[in-house]
C-alpha positions as CSV (number, residue, x, y, z in Angstrom):
1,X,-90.2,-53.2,-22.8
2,X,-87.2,-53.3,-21.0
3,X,-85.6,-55.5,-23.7
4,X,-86.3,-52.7,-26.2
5,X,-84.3,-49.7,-24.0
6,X,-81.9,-52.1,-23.5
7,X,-81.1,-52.5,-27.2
8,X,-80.5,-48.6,-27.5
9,X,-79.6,-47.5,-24.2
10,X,-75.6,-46.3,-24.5
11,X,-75.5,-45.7,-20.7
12,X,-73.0,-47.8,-19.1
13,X,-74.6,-47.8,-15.7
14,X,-78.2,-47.8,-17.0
15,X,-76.8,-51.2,-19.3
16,X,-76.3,-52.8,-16.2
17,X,-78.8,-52.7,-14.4
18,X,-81.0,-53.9,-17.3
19,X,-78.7,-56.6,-17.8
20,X,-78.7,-57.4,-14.4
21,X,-83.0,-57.5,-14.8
22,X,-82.6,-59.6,-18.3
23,X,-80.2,-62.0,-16.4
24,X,-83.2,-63.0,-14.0
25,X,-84.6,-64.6,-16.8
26,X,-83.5,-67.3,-19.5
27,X,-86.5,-66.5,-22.2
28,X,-85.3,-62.8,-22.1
29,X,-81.9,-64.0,-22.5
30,X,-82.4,-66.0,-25.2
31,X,-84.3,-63.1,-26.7
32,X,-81.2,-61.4,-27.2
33,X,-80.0,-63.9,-29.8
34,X,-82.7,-61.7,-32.0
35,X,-80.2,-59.1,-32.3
36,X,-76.7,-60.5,-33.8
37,X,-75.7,-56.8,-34.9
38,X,-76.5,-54.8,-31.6
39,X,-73.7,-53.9,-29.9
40,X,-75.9,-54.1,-26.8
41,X,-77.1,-57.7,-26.8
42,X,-73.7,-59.0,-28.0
43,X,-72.1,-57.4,-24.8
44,X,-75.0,-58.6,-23.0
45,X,-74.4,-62.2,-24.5
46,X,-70.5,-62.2,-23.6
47,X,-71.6,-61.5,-19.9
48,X,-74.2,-63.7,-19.2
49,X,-72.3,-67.1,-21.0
50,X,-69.9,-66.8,-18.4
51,X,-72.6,-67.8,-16.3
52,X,-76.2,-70.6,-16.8
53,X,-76.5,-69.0,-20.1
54,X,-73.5,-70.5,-21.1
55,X,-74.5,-74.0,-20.7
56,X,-78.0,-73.7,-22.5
57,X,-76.3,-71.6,-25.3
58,X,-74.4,-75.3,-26.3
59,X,-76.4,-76.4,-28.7
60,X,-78.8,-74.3,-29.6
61,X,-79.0,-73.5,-33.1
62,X,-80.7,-70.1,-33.0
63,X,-77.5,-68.8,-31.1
64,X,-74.7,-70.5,-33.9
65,X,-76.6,-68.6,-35.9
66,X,-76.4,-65.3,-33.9
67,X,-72.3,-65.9,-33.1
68,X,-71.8,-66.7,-36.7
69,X,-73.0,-63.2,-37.9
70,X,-71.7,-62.0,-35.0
71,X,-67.9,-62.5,-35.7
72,X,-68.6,-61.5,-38.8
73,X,-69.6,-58.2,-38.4
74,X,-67.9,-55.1,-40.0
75,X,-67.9,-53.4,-36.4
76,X,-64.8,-54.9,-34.6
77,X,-66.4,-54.3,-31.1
78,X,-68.7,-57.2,-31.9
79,X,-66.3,-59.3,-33.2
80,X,-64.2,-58.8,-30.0
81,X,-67.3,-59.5,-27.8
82,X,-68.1,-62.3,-30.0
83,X,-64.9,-63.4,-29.3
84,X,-64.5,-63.7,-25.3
85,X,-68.4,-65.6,-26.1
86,X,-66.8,-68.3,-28.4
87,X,-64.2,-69.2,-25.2
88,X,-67.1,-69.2,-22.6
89,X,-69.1,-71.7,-24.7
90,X,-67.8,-75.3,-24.7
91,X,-68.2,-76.7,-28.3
92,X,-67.0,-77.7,-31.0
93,X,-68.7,-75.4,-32.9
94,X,-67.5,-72.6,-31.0
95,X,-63.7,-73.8,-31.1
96,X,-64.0,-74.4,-35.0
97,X,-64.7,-70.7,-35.4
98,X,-62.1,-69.2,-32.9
99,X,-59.4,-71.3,-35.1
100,X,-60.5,-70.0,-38.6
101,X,-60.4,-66.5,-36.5
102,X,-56.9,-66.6,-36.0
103,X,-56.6,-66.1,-40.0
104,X,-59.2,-64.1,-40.5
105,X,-58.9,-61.2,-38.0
106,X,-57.1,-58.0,-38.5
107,X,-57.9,-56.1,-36.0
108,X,-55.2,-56.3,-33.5
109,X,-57.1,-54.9,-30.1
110,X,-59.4,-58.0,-30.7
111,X,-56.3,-60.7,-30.7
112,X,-56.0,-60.6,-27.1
113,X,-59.4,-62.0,-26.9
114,X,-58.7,-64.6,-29.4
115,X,-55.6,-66.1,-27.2
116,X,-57.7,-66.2,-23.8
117,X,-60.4,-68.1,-26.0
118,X,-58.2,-70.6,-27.2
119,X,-56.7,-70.9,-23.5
120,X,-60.3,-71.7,-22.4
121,X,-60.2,-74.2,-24.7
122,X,-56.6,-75.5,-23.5
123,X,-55.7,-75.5,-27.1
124,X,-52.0,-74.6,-27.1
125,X,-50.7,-75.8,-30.2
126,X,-53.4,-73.2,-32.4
127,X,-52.7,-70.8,-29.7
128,X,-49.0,-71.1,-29.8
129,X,-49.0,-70.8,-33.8
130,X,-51.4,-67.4,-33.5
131,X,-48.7,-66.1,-31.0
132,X,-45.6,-66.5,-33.8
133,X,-48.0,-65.1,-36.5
134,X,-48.2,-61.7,-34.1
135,X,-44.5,-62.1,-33.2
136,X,-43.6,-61.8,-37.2
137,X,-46.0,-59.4,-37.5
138,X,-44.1,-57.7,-34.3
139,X,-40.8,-58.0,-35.7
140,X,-41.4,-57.0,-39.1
141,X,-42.8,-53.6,-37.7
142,X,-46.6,-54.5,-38.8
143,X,-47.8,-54.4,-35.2
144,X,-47.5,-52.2,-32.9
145,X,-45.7,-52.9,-29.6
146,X,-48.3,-52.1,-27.4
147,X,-50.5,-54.4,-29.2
148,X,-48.2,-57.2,-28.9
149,X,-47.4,-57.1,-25.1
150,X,-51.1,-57.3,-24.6
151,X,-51.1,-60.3,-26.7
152,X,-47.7,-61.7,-24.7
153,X,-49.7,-61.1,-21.6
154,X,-53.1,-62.8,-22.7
155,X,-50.6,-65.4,-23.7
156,X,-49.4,-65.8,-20.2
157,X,-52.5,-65.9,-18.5
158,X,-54.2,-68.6,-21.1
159,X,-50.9,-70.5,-20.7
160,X,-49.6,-69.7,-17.2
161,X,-46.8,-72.7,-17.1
162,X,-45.8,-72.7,-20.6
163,X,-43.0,-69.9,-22.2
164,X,-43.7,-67.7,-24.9
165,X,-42.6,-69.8,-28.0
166,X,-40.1,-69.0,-30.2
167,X,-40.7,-69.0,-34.1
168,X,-36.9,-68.9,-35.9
169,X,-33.0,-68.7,-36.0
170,X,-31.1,-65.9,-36.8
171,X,-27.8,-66.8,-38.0
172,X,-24.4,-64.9,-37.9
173,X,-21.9,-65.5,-40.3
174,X,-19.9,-66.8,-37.6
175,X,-21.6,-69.1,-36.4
176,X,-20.6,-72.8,-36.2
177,X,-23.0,-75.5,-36.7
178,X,-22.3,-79.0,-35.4
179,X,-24.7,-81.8,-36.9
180,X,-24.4,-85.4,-35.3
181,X,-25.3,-88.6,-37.7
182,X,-23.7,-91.8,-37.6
183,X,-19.6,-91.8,-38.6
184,X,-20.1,-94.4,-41.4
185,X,-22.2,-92.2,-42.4
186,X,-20.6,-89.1,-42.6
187,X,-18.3,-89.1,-46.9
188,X,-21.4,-89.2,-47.8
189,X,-23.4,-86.9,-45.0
190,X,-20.8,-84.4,-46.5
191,X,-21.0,-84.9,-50.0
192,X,-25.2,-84.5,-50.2
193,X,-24.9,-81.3,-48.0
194,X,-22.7,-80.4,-50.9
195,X,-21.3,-77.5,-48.3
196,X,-17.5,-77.2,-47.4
197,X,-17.5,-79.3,-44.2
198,X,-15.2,-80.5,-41.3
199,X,-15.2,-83.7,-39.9
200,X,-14.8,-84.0,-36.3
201,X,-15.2,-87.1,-33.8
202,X,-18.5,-85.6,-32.5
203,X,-20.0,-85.3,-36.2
204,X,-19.8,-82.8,-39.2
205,X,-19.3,-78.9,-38.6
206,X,-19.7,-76.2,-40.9
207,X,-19.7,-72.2,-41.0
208,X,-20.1,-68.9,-43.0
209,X,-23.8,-69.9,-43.7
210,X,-26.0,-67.5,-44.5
211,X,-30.3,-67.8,-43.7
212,X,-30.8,-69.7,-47.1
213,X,-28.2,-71.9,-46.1
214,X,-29.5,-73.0,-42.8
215,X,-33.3,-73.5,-43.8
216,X,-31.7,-75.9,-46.6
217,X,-30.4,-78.0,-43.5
218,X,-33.2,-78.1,-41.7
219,X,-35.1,-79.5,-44.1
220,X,-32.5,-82.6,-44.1
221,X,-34.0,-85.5,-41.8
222,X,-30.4,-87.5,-41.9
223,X,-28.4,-85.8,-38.8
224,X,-30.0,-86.6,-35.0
225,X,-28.8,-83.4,-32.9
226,X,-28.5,-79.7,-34.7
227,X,-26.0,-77.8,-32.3
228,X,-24.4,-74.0,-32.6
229,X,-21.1,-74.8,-31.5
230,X,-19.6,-72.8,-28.8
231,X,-16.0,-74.8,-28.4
232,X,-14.5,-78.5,-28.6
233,X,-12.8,-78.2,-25.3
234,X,-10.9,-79.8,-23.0
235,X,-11.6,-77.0,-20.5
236,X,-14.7,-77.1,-17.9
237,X,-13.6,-74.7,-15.2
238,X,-16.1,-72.1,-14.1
239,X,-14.4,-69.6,-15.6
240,X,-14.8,-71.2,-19.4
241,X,-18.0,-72.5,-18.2
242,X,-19.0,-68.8,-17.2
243,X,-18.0,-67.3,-20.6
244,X,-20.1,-69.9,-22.4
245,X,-23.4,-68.7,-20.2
246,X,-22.5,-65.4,-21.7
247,X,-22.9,-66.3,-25.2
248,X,-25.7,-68.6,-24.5
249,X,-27.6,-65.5,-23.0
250,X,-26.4,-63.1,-26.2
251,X,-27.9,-66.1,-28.4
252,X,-31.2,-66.6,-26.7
253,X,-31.2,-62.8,-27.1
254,X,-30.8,-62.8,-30.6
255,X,-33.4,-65.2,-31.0
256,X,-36.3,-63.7,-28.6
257,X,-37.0,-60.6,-26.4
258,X,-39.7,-62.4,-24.4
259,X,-38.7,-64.9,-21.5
260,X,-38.4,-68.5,-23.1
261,X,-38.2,-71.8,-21.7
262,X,-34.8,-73.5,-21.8
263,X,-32.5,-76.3,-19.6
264,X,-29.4,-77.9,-18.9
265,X,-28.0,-81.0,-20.5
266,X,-24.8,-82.3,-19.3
267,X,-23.0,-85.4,-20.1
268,X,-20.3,-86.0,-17.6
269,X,-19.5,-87.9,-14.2
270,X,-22.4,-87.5,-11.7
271,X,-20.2,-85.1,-9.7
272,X,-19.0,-82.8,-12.3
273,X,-22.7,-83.0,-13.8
274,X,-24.1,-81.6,-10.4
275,X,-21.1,-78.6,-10.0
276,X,-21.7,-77.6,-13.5
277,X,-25.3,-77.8,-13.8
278,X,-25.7,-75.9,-10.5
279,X,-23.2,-73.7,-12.0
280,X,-24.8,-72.7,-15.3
281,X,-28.3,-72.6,-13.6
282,X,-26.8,-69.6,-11.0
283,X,-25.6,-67.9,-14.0
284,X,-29.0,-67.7,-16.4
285,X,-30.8,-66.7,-13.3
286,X,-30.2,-63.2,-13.7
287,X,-31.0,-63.2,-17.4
288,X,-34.9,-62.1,-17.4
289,X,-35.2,-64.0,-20.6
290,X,-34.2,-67.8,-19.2
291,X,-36.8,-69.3,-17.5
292,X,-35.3,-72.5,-15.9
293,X,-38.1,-75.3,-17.0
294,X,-36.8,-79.0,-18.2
295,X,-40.2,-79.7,-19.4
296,X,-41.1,-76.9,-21.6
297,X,-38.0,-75.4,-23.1
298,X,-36.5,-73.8,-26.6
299,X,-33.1,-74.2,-26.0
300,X,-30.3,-76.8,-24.5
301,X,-27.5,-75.4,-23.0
302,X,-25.4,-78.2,-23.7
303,X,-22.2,-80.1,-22.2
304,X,-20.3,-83.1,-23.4
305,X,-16.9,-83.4,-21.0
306,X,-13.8,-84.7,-21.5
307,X,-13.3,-88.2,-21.4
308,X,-10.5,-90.6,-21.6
309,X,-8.3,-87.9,-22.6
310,X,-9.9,-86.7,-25.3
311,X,-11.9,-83.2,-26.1
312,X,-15.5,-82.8,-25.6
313,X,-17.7,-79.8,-26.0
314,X,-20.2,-76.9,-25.0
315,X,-23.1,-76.0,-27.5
316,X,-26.2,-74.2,-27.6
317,X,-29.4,-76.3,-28.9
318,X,-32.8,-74.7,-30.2
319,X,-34.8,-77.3,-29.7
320,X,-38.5,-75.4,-30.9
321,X,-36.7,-76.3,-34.5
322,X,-37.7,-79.8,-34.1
323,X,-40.8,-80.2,-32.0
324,X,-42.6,-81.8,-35.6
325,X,-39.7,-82.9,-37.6
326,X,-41.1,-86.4,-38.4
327,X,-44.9,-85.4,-38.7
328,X,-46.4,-88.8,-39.3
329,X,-45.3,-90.2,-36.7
330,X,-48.4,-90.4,-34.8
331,X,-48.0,-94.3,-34.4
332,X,-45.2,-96.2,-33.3
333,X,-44.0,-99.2,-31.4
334,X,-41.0,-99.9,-28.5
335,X,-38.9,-101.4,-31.1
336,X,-40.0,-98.8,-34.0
337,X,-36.2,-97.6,-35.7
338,X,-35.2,-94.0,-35.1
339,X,-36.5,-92.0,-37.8
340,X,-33.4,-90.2,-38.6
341,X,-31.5,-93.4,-38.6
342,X,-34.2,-94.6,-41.4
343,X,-33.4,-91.5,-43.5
344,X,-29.6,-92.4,-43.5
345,X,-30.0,-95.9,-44.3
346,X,-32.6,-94.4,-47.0
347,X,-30.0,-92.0,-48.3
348,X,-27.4,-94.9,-48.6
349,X,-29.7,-97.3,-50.7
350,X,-30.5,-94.0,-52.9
351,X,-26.7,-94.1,-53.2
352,X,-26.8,-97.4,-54.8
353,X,-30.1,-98.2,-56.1
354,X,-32.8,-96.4,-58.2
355,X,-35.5,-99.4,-58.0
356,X,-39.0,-99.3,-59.4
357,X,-40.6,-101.9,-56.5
358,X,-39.3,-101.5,-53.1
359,X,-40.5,-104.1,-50.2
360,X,-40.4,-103.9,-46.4
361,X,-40.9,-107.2,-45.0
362,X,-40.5,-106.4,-41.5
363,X,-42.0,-102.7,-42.0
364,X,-43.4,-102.6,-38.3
365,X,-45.0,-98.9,-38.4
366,X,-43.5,-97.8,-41.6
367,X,-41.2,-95.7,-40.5
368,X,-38.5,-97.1,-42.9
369,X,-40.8,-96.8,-45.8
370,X,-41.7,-94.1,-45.8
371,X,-38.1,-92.6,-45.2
372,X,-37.4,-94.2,-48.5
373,X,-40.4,-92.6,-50.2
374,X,-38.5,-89.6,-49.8
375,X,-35.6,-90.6,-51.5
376,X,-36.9,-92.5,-54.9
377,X,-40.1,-92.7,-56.8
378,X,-41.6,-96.0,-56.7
379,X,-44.1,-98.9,-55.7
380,X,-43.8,-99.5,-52.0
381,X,-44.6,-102.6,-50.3
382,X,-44.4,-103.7,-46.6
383,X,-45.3,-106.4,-44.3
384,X,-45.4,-107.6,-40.9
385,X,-46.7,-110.5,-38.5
386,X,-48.0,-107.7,-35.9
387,X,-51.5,-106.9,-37.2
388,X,-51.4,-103.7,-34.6
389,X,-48.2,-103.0,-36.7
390,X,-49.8,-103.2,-39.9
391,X,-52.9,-101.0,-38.8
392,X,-50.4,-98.6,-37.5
393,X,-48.2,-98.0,-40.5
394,X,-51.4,-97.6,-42.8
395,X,-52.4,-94.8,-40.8
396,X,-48.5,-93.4,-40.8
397,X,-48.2,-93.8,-44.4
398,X,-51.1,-91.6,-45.2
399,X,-50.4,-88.8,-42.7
400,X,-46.9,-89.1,-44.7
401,X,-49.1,-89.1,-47.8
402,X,-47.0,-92.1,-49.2
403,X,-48.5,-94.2,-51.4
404,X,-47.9,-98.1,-50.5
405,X,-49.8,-101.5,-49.6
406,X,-49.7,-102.7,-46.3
407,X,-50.5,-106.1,-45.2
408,X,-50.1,-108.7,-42.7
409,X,-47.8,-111.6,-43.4
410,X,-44.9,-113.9,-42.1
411,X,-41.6,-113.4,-44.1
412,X,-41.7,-116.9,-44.7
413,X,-44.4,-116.4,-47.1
414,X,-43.2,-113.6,-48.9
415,X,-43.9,-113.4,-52.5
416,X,-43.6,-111.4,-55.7
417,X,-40.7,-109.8,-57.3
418,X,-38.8,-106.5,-55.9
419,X,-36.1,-104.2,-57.5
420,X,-35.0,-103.6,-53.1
421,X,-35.8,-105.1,-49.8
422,X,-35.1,-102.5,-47.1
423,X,-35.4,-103.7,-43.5
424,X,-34.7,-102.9,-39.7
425,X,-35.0,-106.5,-38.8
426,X,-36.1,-107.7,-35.5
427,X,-33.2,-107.6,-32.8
428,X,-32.8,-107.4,-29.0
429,X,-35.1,-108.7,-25.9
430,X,-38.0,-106.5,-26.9
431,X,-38.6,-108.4,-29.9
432,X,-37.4,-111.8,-29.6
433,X,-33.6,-113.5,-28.6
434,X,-30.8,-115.2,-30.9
435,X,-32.6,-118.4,-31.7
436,X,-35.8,-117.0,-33.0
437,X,-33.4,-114.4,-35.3
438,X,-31.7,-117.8,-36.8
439,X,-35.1,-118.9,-37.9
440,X,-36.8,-115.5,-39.4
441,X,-33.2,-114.7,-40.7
442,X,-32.9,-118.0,-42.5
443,X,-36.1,-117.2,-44.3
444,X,-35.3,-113.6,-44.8
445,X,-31.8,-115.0,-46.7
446,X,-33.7,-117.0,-48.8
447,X,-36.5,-114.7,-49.9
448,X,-33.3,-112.1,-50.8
449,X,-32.7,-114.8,-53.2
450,X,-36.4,-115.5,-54.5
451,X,-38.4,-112.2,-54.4
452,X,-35.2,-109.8,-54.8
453,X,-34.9,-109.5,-59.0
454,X,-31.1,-110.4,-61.0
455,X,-28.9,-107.3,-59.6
456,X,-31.2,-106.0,-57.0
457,X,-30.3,-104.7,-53.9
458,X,-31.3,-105.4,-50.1
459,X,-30.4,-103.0,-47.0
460,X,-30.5,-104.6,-43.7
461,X,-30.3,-102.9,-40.3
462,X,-29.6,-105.4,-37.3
463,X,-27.6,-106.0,-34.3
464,X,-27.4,-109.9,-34.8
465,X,-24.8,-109.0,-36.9
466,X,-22.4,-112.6,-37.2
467,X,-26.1,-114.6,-37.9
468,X,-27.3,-112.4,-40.6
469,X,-23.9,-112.3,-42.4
470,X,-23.5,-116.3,-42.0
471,X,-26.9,-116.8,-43.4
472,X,-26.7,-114.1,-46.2
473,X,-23.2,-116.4,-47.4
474,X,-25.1,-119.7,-46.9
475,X,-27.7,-118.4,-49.8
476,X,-25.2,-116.8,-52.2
477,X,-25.8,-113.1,-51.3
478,X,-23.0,-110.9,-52.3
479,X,-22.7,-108.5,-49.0
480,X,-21.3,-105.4,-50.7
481,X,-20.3,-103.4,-46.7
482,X,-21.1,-103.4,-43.7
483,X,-21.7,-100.2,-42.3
484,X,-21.0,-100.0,-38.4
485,X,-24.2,-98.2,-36.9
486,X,-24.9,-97.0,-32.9
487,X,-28.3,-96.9,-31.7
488,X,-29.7,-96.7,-28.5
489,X,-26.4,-98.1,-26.9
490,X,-26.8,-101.1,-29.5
491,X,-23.4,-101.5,-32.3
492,X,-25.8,-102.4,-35.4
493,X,-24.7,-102.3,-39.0
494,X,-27.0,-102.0,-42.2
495,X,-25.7,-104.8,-45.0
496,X,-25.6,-103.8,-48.4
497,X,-26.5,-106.8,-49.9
498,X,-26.4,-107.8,-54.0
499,X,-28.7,-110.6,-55.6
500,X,-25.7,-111.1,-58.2
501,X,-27.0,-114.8,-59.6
């Protein structure tokens, strides 16, 4: 009976106290499932799973069926409800349908309830994406702003130590972009940007590029640091220093008008590091948009001081840009090469190869590979003694949806026939000293000459530099260059080498 006046009652006080009677017991509780379209039971539903009901409501099929219908229902009151009901219930189920809900719903008073949900939940990154997809919608004038604060604030309160994210660049026309890569590197950086270009000591700068422009360079993987270039300097007195915080505040506002996340990075003596980073942090304190946090941030202020007499400079990072630049990477190891440095070395084999069989023999997690894979069509094979290795770059190569075989094998017994070997051999104290190199070099040297076909081509990235050239001679390798590489502190260079017999 009191179920039944429940159902149609539109009393607000009068709803409560029957909820307050239906709460008393579970049966009548679960009775409620019954009614999937009444506005009533679903509200009734959303208040008693914060609560036992929540628990029992887990895994019980009766109410994935009543939750299903229920955030699909044409009246957006139940959906909301349904909602908040999705984030008090812990499953998977549950989760599964608040993340299709952040495509499906249109209805922008019921987003708010979506983003606490998904805070219950602790998922940020689905979370974080729903917030940019209401930010464009904010910017493009598709929401409403009131709409979109309250979104900002459920944001907050689902994420209380995290900043609102940031979802592009805008550039200016006069803007200066400063890309870092390695030096050896940077005739023929230059000529695959095919963009008029400046060479400087602290990499390759360009300007006068419009939004079509800059996309096109983010989508290159073969620079390390993207930086909007404030001024090559000699200059790091507080008044300079205070005129850079300036711009860096009309940037960030160009980017955002919510509070975002950013911190200091300063490369300098100890003492100048301390007097300008207290320096800088003074100044974006009275900017309501910087929020001082070094572990959750979207931009760099960045500072690279004089040394030895020569220029440095101050620079503005947007870090958000590159949070999942190298997507596959879910596995790697201590001694795994730097992605962007395997794109270069990719890009300079793609320079002077086109091969139909490409082999790895030291492929550790595949990161080399599958750089290559982006540069050339063709059958990719690695290897590796390390059988975690081996498992590792299997799973890497299909997240990077790159077709190759993968198996476990010394490089002394390395067979078959290959168009290119291209290798970050092993170097350093995490993988082994100078006398074990002789020995896995030796055999390297004279597989090049085996496996590697009449005019092929082998790209080899070490730091045991004099042993692999000596070696390389000893078997009759034609060694082509040697480009000088830094990484990590280590002076490495890749060896272009030619199987001319």
């Amino acid at each position: 009976m009191i179920l039944q006046q429940f159902l149609i009652e539109s009393d607000d006080v009068k709803k409560t106290e029957y909820l307050q009677e239906i709460g008393l017991y579970i049966d009548k509780q679960l009775e409620l499932l019954n009614y999937p379209d009444n506005k009533n039971c679903v509200w009734a539903i959303k208040n008693l799973s914060k609560k036992k009901l929540g628990l029992s409501l887990k895994e019980n099929e009766k109410f994935k069926n009543f939750i299903s219908s229920a955030i699909n229902s044409q009246d957006d009151k139940i959906r909301k409800n349904a909602y908040v009901i999705l984030g008090n219930v812990d499953s998977d189920f549950c989760h599964d349908l608040l993340i299709k809900a952040i495509d499906k719903e249109t209805v922008f008073y019921c987003y708010p309830c979506i983003v606490l949900s998904l805070g219950n939940f602790k998922d940020f990154p689905n979370c974080e994406r729903f917030f940019k997809k209401c930010q464009e919608l904010f910017e493009n004038g598709q929401m409403p702003e009131k709409f979109f604060l309250l979104v900002k604030d459920a944001f907050e309160k689902a994420f209380p130590k995290k900043t609102c994210p940031v979802k592009n660049v805008k550039i200016n026309a006069e803007d200066k972009i400063l890309l870092t890569t390695q030096k050896s590197y940077f005739d023929l950086f230059i000529k695959n940007l095919g963009k008029k270009c400046e060479k400087t000591k602290f990499g390759v700068t360009l300007r006068n590029l419009n939004q079509d422009d800059f996309s096109e360079i983010l989508s290159r993987k073969d620079y390390y640091d993207l930086f909007f270039l404030y001024a090559i300097t000699d200059d790091f007195s507080e008044k300079n220093i205070t005129l850079a915080v300036t711009a860096f505040k009309e940037f960030v506002k160009r980017n955002t008008s919510l509070p975002v996340g950013y911190r200091i990075e300063c490369k300098s003596d100890i003492k100048e590091k301390e007097k300008i980073t207290k320096l800088v942090k003074n100044l974006c304190s009275s900017c309501d948009l910087l929020v001082n946090n070094p572990s959750d941030y979207s931009f760099t202020f960045y500072v690279q001081t004089a040394k030895n007499g020569e220029k440095g400079f101050i620079a503005f990072k947007c870090d958000f840009l590159f949070k999942n630049r190298f997507p596959y990477r879910k596995n790697c190891l201590p001694a795994s090469i730097n992605p962007v440095t395997a794109n270069i070395i990719a890009n300079v084999a793609k320079s002077f190869s086109a091969p139909k069989s490409v082999c790895d023999c030291f492929c550790g997690t595949a990161t080399m590979l599958i750089e290559r894979a982006r540069t050339v069509n063709a059958n990719f094979f690695g290897s590796d003694i390390n059988e975690n290795a081996v498992e590792m770059a299997k799973e890497n190569c299909a997240l990077a949806n790159v077709q190759a075989k993968i198996i476990r094998k010394n490089v002394a017994l390395l067979s078959g026939q290959f168009d290119e070997i291209i290798s970050n051999l092993p170097y350093g104290l995490r993988v082994g000293n100078h006398e074990n190199n002789f020995e896995i070099y030796s055999y390297l040297a004279k597989k090049c000459k085996t496996v590697l076909n009449k005019n092929g081509f082998a790209f080899l990235y070490t730091a045991d530099k004099a042993c692999l050239r000596k070696l390389l001679k000893q078997n009759g390798l034609t060694i082509i260059n040697e480009m000088p590489m830094e990484s990590g502190g280590l002076y490495c260079s890749l060896f272009i080498v030619k199987n001319c017999a």
